[in-house]
C-alpha positions, 0 to 999 in steps of 0.5 A, spaced: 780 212 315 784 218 317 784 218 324 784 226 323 777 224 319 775 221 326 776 226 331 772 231 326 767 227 325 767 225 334 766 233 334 761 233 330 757 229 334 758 233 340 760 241 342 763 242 334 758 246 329 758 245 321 762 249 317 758 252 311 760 257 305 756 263 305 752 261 298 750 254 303 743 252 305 742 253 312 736 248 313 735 244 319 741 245 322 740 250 327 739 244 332 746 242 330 749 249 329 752 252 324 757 258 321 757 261 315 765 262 312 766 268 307 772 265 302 770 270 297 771 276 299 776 280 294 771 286 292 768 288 300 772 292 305 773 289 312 768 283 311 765 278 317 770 271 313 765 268 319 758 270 319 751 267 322 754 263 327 748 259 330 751 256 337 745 251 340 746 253 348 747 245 349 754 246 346 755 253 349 759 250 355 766 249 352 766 255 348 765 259 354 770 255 358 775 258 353 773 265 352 773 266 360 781 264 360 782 269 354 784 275 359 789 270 363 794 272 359 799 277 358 800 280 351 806 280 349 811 273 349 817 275 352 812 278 359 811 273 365 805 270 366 802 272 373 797 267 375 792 266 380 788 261 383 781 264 379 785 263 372 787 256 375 781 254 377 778 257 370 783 252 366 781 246 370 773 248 370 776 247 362 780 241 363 773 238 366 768 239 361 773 237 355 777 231 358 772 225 356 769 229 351 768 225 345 773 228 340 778 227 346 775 219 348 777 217 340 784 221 341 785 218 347 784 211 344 788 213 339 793 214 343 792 207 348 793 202 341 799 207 338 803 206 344 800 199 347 798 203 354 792 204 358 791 211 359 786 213 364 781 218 364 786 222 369 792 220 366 789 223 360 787 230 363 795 230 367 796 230 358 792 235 357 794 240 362 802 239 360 802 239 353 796 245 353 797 249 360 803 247 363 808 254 362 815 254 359 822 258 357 823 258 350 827 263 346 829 268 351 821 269 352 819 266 360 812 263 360 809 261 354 804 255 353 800 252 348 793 254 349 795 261 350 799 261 342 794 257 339 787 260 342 788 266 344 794 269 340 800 272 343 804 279 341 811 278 337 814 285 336 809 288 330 806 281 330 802 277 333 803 269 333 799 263 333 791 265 333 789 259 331 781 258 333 776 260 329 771 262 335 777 267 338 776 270 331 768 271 330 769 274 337 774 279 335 772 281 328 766 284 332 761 279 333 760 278 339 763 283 345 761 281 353 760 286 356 764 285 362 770 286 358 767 293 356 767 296 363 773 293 366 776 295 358 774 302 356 775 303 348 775 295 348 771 296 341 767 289 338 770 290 331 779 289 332 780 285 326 780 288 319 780 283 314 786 284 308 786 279 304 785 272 303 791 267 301 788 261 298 790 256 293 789 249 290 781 250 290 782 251 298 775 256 297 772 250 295 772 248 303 768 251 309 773 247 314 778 251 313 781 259 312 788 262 310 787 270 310 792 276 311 789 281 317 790 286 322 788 285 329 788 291 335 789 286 341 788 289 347 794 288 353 790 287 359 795 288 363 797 295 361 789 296 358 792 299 351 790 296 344 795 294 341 795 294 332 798 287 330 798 284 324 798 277 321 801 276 315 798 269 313 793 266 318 790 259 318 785 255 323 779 251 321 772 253 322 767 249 326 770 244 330 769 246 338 775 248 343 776 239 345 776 238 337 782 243 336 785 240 343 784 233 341 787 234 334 793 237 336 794 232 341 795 226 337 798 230 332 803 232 338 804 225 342 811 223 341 809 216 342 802 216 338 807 218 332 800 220 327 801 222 321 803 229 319 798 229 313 791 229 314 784 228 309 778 232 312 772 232 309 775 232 302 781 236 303 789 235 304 792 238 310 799 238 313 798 238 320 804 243 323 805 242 330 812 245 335 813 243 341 817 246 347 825 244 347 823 238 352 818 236 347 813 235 353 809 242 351 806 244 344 808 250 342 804 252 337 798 247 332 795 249 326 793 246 319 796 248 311 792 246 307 794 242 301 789 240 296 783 237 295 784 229 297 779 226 291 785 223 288 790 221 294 788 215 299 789 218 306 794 214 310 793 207 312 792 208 320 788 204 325 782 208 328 777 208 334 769 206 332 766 213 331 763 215 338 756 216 337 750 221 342 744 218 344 747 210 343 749 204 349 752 208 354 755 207 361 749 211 366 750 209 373 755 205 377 754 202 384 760 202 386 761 201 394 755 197 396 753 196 404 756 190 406 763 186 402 763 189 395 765 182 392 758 181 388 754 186 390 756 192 385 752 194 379 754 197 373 747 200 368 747 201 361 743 205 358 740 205 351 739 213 348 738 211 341 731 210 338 733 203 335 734 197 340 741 195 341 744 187 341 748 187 347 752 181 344 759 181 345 760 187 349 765 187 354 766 191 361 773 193 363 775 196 370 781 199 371 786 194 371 784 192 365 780 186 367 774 184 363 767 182 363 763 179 358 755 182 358 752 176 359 747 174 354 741 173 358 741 181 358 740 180 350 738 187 347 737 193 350 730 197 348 730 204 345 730 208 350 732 203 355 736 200 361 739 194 363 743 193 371 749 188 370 751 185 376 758 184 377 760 177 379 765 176 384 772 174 381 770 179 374 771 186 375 772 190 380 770 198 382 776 200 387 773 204 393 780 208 392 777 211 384 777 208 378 773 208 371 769 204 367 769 202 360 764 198 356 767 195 350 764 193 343 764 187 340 771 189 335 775 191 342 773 198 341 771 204 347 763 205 346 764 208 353 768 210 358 767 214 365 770 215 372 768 216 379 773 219 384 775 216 391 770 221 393 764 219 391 766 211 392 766 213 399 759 213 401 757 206 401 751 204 398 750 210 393 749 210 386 754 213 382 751 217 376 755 219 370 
């Protein structure tokens, strides 16, 4: 399995909706949530490529993260950024809610067997804010950054660079405009993106996952409060994965250390994964997939991958971190069990941050479907620091069913349950 495929699927089952063609049966889907992508578009005038978003509010979180970040930036590559603390905290308030996501727990693994390390969930986060949101020179341009190029675009003369997350896209292409940005944007209008042309090939059309077009885009210069007419000669991103799929997926790809592969196969189709980095190598400078073809005769590479990350199954609910009296023996870890079948509790393992592990000892034999079970932790066995730490409950092949961390701060106060 592609590791790629892995993180797609992981998006699935958390923030990331189903891409359909526009012809495709909706059905049941508006609880998972759904876009329809136009790949046929020849004989309308301006059309919507991406139409009849259903966004469930119970993945909205990530996607208004972003989009409040969409203003932070100036427009014009070659222009310093001047941030403030509000726009800084907005991309930590981001960082937050996507670092132990789904995609980015099957990432993050990725990376730990590729490189033989241990990364934890703040080291994990210390990644993601230097390669997306770190700023740095390049081509005589001051402050440029990753997430800036590939999510919200940037103005290089007469065009604009990168603009590679399909959400950004159905925003500008006049779909949905919040109302704030009218009042402090006079002229702000919701339709900014005129649809030129669709630049597909080798059955690409075929795939809702992904779109290649040609359009004109009038981005608005929040600094200077103008529109600007840009063009996009050929523009490419894929369709349905979340603001943490997109991240997680051009984090592996750019991980010098991780060495994934350049090609990918998702659902059904072959892409290169085009990926540059800063002159230090430290920074993504821009991410986005060329489609290839269809994958039906191509064996993907040949590439270790986590187990899926599956909702509603064994998970890590709550920790007793810092018991009143010694901690030795007297800390807890409960499991929980959101699925609707029982699970075996044979041969997982807990793990702490030291990488000390602890079998769960077979008296606990199966968890009921919707049910819990406390683990008492032996002295000797793992140990939760009182500085901060994190918990990963792993399955019998050795792989992340769960991960979670807790901060020194909430280890401080004795004898209180720790709920993740």
């Amino acid at each position: 399995m592609n590791i790629y495929q892995a993180i797609w699927d992981a998006d699935q089952s958390g923030s990331g909706i189903k891409p359909l063609l526009a012809t495709s049966d909706a059905a049941g889907q508006e609880e998972h949530g759904f876009i329809r992508v136009l790949t046929k578009a020849e004989t309308l005038r301006d059309p919507n490529i991406l139409f009849d978003l259903a966004l469930p509010q119970h993945k909205r979180t990530t996607y208004d993260l972003a989009q409040a970040l969409f203003d932070n930036y100036a427009l014009d590559e070659q222009h310093a950024e001047a941030e403030t603390p509000e726009e800084r905290e907005e991309i930590h308030d981001l960082l937050d809610a996507v670092v132990d996501s789904a995609p980015m727990l099957v990432a993050r693994q990725y990376v730990e067997e590729a490189t033989g390390t241990s990364v934890s969930s703040a080291r994990w986060y210390a990644t993601l804010l230097e390669m997306w949101f770190r700023t740095f020179r390049g081509g005589g341009d001051p402050a440029l950054s990753g997430f800036e190029h590939v999510f919200v675009g940037e103005q290089e003369g007469p065009k604009v660079q990168g603009y590679h997350f399909w959400y950004k896209y159905y925003l500008d292409d006049g779909m949905v405009q919040r109302e704030g940005n009218r009042a402090a944007f006079p002229g702000l209008d919701d339709d900014r993106i005129v649809y030129l042309r669709g630049q597909y090939k080798d059955g690409q059309e075929q795939f809702a996952e992904s779109v290649t077009i040609s359009y004109k885009w009038m981005a608005p210069d929040y600094d200077a409060k103008v529109l600007r007419p840009l063009t996009k000669p050929t523009g490419g991103f894929f369709v349905g994965c979340s603001v943490e799929g997109l991240m997680a997926l051009g984090t592996v790809r750019a991980h010098l250390g991780a060495r994934a592969p350049k090609e990918a196969v998702i659902n059904g189709a072959r892409y290169e994964l085009k990926v540059f980095r800063s002159e230090n190598n430290q920074h993504i400078r821009t991410f986005y997939p060329i489609y290839l073809g269809p994958a039906s005769d191509v064996t993907p590479p040949d590439v270790p991958v986590p187990d899926p990350v599956e909702p509603g199954k064994l998970r890590i609910l709550a920790a007793l971190v810092n018991p009143q009296g010694d901690d030795p023996g007297g800390e807890r870890v409960m499991l929980a069990n959101g699925g609707s079948q029982a699970v075996s509790l044979a041969g997982f393992v807990l793990r702490d941050a030291n990488r000390n592990r602890l079998a769960v000892p077979d008296e606990f034999g199966t968890i009921p479907a919707r049910g819990a079970v406390t683990v008492s932790l032996p002295k000797g066995s793992i140990q939760l620091s009182n500085k901060g730490g994190e918990i990963t409950l792993l399955t019998p092949s050795g792989k992340v069913a769960h991960r979670v961390s807790y901060s020194k701060a909430q280890a401080r106060r004795e004898g209180e349950v720790i709920y993740f």
